[in-house]
C-alpha positions as protocol buffer text, in pm:
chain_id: "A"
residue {
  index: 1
  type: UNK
  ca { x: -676 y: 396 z: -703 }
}
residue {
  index: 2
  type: UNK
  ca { x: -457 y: 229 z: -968 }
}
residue {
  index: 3
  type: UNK
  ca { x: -194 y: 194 z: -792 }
}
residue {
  index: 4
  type: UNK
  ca { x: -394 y: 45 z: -522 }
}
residue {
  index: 5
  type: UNK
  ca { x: -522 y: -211 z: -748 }
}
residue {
  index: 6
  type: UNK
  ca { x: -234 y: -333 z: -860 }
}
residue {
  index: 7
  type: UNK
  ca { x: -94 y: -360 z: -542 }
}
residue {
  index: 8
  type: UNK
  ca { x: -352 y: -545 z: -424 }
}
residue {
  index: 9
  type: UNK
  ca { x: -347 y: -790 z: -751 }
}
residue {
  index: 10
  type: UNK
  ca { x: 16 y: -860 z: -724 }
}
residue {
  index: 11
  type: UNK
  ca { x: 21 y: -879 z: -360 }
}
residue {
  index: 12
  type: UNK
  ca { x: -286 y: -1156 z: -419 }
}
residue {
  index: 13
  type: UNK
  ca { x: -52 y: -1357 z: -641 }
}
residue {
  index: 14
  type: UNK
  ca { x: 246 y: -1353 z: -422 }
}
residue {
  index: 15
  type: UNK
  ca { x: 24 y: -1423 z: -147 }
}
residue {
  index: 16
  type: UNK
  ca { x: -75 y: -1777 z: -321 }
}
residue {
  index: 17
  type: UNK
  ca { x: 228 y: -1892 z: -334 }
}
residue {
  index: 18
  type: UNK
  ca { x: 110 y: -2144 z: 20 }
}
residue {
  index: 19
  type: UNK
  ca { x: 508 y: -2231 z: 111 }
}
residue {
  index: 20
  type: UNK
  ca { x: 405 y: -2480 z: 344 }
}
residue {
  index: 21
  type: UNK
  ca { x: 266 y: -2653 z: 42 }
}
residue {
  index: 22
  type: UNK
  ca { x: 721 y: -2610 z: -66 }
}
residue {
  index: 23
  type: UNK
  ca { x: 819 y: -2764 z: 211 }
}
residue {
  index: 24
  type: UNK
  ca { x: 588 y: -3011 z: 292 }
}
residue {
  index: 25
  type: UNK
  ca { x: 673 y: -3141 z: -84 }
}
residue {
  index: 26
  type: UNK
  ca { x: 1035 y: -3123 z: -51 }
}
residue {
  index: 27
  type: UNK
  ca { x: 995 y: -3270 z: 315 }
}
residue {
  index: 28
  type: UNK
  ca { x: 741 y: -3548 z: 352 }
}
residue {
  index: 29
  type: UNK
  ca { x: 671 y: -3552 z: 8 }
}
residue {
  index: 30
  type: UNK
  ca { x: 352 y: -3498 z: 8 }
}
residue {
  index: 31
  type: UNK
  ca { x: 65 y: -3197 z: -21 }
}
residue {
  index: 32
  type: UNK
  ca { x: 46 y: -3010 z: 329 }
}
residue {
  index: 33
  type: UNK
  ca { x: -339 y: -3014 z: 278 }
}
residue {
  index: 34
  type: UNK
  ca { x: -308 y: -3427 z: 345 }
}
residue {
  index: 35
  type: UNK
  ca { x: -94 y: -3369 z: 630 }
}
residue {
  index: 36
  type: UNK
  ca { x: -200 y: -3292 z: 1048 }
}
residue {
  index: 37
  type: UNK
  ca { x: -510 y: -3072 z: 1016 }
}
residue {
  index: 38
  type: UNK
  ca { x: -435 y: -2979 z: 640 }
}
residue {
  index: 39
  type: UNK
  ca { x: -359 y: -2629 z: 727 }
}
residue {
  index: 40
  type: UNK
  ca { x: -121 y: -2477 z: 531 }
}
residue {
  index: 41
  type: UNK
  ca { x: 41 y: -2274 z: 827 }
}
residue {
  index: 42
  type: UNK
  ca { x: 344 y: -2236 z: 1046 }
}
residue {
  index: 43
  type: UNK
  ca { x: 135 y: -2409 z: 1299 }
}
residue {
  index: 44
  type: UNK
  ca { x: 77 y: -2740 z: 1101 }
}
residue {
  index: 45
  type: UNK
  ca { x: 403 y: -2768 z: 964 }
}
residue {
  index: 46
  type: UNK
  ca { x: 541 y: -2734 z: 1302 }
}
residue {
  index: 47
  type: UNK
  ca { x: 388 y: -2982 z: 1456 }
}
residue {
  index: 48
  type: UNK
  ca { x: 400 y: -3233 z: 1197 }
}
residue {
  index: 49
  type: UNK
  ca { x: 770 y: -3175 z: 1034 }
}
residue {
  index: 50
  type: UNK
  ca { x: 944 y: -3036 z: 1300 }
}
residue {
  index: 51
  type: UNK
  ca { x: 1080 y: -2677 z: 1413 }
}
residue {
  index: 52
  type: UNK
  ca { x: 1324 y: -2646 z: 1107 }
}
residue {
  index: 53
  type: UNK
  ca { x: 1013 y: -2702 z: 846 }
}
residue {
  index: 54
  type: UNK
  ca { x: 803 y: -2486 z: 1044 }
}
residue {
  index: 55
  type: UNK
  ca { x: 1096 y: -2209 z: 1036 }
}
residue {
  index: 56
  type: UNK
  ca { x: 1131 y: -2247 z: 640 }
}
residue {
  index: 57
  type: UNK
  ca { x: 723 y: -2182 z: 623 }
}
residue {
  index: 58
  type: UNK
  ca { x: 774 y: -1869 z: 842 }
}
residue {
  index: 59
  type: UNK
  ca { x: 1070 y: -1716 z: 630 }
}
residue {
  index: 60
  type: UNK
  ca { x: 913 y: -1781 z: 316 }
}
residue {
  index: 61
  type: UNK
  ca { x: 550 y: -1638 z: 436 }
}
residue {
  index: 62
  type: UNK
  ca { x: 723 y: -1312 z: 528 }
}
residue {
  index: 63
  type: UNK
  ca { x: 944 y: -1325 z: 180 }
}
residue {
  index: 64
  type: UNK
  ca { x: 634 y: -1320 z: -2 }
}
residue {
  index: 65
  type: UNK
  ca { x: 514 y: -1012 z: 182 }
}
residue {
  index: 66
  type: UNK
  ca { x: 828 y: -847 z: 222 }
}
residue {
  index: 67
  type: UNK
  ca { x: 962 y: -867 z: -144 }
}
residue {
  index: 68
  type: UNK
  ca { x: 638 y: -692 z: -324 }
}
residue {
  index: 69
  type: UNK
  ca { x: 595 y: -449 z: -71 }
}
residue {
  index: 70
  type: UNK
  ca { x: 976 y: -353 z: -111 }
}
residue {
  index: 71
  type: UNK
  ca { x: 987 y: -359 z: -509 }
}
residue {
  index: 72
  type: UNK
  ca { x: 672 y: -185 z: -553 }
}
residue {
  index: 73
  type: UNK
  ca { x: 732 y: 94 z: -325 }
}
residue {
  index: 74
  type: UNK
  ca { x: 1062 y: 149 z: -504 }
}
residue {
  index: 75
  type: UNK
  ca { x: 902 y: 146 z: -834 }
}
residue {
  index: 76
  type: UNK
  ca { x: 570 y: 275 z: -802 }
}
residue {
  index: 77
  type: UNK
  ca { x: 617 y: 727 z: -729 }
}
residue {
  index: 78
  type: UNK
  ca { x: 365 y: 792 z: -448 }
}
residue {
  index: 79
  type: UNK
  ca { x: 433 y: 982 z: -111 }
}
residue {
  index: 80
  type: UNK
  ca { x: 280 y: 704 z: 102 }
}
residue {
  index: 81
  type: UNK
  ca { x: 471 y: 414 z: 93 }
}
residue {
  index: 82
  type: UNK
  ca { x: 208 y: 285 z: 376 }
}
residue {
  index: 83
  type: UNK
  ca { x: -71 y: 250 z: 166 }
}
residue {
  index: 84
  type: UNK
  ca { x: 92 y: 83 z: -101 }
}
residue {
  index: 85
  type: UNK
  ca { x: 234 y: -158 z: 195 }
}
residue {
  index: 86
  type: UNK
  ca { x: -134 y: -219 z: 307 }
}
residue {
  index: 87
  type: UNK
  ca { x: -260 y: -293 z: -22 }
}
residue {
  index: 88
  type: UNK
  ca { x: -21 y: -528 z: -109 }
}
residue {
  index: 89
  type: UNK
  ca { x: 11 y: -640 z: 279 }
}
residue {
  index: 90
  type: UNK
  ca { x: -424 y: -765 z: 193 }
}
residue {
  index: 91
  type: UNK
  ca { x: -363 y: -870 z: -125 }
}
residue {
  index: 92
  type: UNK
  ca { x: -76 y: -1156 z: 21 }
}
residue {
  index: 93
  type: UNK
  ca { x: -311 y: -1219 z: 296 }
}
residue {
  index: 94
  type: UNK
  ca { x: -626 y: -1290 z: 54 }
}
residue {
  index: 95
  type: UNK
  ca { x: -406 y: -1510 z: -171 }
}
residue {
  index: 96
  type: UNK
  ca { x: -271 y: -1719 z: 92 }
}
residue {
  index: 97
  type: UNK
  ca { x: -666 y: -1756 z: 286 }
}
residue {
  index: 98
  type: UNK
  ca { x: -791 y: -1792 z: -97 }
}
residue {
  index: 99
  type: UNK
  ca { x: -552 y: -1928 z: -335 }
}
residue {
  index: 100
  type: UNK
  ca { x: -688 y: -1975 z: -704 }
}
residue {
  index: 101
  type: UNK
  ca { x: -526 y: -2306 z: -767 }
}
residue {
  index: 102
  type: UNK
  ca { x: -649 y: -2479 z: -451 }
}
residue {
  index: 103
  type: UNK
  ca { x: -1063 y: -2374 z: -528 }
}
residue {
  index: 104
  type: UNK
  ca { x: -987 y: -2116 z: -293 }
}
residue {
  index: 105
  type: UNK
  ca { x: -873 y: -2271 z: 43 }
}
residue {
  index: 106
  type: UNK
  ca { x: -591 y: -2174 z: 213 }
}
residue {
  index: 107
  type: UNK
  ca { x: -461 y: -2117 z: 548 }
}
residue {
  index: 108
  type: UNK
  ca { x: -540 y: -1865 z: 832 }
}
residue {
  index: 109
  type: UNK
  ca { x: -286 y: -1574 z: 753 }
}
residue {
  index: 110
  type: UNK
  ca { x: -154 y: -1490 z: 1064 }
}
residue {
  index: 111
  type: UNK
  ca { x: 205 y: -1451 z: 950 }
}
residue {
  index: 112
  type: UNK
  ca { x: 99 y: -1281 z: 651 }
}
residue {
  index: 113
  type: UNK
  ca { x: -108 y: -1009 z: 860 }
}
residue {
  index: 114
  type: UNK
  ca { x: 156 y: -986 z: 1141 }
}
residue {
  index: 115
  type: UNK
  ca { x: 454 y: -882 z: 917 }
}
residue {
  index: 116
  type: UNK
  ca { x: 195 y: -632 z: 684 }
}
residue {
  index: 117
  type: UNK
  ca { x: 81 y: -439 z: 1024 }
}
residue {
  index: 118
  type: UNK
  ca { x: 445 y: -460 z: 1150 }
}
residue {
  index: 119
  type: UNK
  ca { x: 566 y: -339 z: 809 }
}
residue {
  index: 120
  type: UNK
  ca { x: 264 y: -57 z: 830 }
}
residue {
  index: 121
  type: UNK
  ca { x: 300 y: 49 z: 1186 }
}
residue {
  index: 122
  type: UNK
  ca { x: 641 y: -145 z: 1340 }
}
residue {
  index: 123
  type: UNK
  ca { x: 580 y: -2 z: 1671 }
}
residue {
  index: 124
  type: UNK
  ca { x: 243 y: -78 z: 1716 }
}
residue {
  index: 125
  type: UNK
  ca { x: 274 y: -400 z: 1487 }
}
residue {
  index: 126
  type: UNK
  ca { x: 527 y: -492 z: 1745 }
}
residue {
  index: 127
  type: UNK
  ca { x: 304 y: -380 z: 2041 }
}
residue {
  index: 128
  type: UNK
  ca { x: 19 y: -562 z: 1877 }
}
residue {
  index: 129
  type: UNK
  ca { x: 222 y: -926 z: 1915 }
}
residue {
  index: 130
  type: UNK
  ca { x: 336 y: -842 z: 2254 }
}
residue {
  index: 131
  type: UNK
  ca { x: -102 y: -809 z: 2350 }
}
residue {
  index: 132
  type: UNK
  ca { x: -143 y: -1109 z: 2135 }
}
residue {
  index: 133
  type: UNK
  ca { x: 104 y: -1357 z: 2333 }
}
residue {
  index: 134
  type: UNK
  ca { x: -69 y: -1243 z: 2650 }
}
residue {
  index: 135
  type: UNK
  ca { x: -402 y: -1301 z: 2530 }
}
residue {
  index: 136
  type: UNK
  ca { x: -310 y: -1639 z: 2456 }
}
residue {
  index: 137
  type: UNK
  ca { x: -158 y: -1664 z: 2787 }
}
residue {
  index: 138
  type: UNK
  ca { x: -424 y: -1591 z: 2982 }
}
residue {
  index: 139
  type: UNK
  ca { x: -729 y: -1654 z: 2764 }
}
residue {
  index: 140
  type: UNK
  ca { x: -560 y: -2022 z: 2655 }
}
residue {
  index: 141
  type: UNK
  ca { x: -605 y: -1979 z: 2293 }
}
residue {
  index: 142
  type: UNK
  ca { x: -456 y: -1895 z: 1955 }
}
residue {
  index: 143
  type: UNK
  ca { x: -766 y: -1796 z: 1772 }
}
residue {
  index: 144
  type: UNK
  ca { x: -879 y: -1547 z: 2056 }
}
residue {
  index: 145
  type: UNK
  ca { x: -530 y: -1402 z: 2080 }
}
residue {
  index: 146
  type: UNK
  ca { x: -520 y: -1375 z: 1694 }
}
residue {
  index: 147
  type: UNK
  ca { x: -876 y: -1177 z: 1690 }
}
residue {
  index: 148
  type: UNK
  ca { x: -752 y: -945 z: 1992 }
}
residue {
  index: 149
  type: UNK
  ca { x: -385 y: -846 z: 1854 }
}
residue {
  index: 150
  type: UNK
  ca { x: -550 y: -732 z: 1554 }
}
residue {
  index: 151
  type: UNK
  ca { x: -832 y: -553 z: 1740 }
}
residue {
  index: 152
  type: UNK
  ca { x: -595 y: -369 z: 1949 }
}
residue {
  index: 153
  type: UNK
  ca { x: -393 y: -265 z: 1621 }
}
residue {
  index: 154
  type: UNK
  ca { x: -684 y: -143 z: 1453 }
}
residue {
  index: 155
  type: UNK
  ca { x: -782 y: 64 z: 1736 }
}
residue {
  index: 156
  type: UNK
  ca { x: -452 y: 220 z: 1828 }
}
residue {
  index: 157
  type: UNK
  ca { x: -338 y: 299 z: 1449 }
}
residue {
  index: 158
  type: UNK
  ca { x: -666 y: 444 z: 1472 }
}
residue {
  index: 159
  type: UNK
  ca { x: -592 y: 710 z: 1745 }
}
residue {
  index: 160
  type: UNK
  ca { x: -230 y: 730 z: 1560 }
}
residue {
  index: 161
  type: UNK
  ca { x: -381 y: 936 z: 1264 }
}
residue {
  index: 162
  type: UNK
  ca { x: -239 y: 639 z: 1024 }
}
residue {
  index: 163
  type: UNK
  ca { x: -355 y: 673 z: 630 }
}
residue {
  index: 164
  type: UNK
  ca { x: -705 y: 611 z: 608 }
}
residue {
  index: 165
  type: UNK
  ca { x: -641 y: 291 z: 364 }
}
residue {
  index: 166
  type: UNK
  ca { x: -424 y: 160 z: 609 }
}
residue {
  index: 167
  type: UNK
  ca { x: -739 y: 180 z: 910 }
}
residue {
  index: 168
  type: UNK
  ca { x: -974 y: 32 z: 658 }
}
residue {
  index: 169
  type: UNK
  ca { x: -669 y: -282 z: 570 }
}
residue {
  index: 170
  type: UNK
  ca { x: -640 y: -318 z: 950 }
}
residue {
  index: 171
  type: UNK
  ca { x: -1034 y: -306 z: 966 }
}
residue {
  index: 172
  type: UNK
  ca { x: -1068 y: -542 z: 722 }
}
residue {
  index: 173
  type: UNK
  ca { x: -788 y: -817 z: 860 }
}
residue {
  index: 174
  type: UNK
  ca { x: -990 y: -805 z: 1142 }
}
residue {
  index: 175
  type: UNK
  ca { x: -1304 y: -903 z: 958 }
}
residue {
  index: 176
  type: UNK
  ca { x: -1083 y: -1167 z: 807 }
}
residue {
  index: 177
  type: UNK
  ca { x: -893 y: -1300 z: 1106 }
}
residue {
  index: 178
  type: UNK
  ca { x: -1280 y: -1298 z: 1267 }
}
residue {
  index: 179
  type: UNK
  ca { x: -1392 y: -1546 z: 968 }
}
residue {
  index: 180
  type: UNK
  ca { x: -1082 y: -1729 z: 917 }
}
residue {
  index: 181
  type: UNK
  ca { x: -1074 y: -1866 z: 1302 }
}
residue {
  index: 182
  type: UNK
  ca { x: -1456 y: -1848 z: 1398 }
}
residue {
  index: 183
  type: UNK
  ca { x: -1497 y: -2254 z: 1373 }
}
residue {
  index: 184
  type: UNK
  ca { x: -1194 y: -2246 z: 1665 }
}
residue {
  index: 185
  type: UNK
  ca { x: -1409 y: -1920 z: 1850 }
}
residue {
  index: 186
  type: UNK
  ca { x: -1704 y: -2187 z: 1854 }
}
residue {
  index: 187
  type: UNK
  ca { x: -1530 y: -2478 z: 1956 }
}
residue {
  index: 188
  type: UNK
  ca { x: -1403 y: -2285 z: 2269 }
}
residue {
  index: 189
  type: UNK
  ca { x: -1806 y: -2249 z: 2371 }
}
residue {
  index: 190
  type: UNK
  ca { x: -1860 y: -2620 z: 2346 }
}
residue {
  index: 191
  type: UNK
  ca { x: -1509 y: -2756 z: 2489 }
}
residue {
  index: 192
  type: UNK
  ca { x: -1362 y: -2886 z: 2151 }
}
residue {
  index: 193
  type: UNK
  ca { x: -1115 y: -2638 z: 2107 }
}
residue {
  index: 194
  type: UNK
  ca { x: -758 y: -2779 z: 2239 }
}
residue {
  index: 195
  type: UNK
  ca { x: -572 y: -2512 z: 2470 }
}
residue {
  index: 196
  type: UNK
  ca { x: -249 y: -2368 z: 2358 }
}
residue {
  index: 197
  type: UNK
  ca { x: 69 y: -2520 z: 2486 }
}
residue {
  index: 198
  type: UNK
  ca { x: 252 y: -2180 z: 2565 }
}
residue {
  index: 199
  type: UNK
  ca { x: -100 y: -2079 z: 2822 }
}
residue {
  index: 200
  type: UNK
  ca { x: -80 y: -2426 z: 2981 }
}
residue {
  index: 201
  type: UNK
  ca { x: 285 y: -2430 z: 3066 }
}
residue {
  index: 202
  type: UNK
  ca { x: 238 y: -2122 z: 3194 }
}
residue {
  index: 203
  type: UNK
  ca { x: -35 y: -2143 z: 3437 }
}
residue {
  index: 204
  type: UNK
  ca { x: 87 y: -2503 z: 3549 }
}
residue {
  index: 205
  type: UNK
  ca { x: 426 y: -2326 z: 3628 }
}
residue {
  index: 206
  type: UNK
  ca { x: 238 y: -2027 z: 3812 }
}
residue {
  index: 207
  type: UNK
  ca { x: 44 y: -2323 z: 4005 }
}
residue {
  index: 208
  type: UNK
  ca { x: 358 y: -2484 z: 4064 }
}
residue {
  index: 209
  type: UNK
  ca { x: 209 y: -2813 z: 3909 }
}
């Protein structure tokens, strides 16, 4: 339970580290949360600074995943380096949807939940992003695909026998990923949601448009 704990507390600190708020800074010169839709995401910085910025965002929201996780499996002497992944894997994630210094406000977490179930589970992390690109193919949007690639993980790690604190992480990024994009799941009901790019190339391609 220790151990757990202070995975979870240093994972929360890395996690608050929001490097879109880096490179926005060092790019526009300004705070990412007065920027596009003020998300501090992949997504935002994307579409506002370009592919390169967006690319920095990614790297460094996996770093800050990938770096705990690695040091304090090496240093901390327990058999299952998967719980001590998922821990740390929620403790990012709540830091970057619920940083201290920003009265709690943050971004969605998608990258930092897609490399912590990849880094759990790779095959069915990896499965998990292949069922999440065609749910956003065919349903037309992010936030469903988001809610269904981490359904779908939860489920099958489920019927894999994975560590139970690694089903009740998944469970829980699920709850998360349900709260963190519900404004977007309601928009879709009343038409203000904006379709993603990647669906409607697709289907005007398949229509031959």
């Amino acid at each position: 339970m220790i151990k757990c704990l202070l995975s979870l507390i240093i994972g929360y600190y890395c996690g608050s580290f929001l490097t879109a708020e880096m490179v926005a800074r060092k790019v526009a010169g300004k705070s990412i949360f007065e920027i596009g839709d003020g998300n501090p995401g992949m997504a935002n910085v994307g579409h506002e600074l370009g592919s390169r910025a967006a690319l920095a965002c990614l790297v460094g929201d996996i770093l800050k995943i990938l770096i705990p996780v690695l040091v304090l499996n090496a240093l901390v002497d327990t058999p299952g380096w998967q719980i001590i992944t998922a821990w740390t894997g929620l403790g990012a994630t709540l830091g970057h949807l619920y940083p201290f210094w920003h009265h709690f406000r943050g971004g969605k977490g998608v990258t930092t939940i897609a490399t912590t179930i990849i880094l759990m589970s790779p095959l069915w992390g990896i499965l998990s992003g292949v069922v999440g690109v065609a749910a956003i193919v065919l349903s037309g949007y992010l936030s469903v695909a988001a809610v269904v690639a981490i359904a779908f993980y939860t489920i099958a790690i489920c019927a894999a026998g994975l560590p139970l604190d690694c089903r009740l992480v998944a469970l829980i990024f699920v709850l998360l990923t349900c709260k963190a994009h519900w404004s977007k799941l309601i928009g879709i009901r009343n038409g203000t949601t904006h379709r993603a790019s990647l669906s409607v190339m697709f289907w005007n391609k398949v229509r031959g448009d």
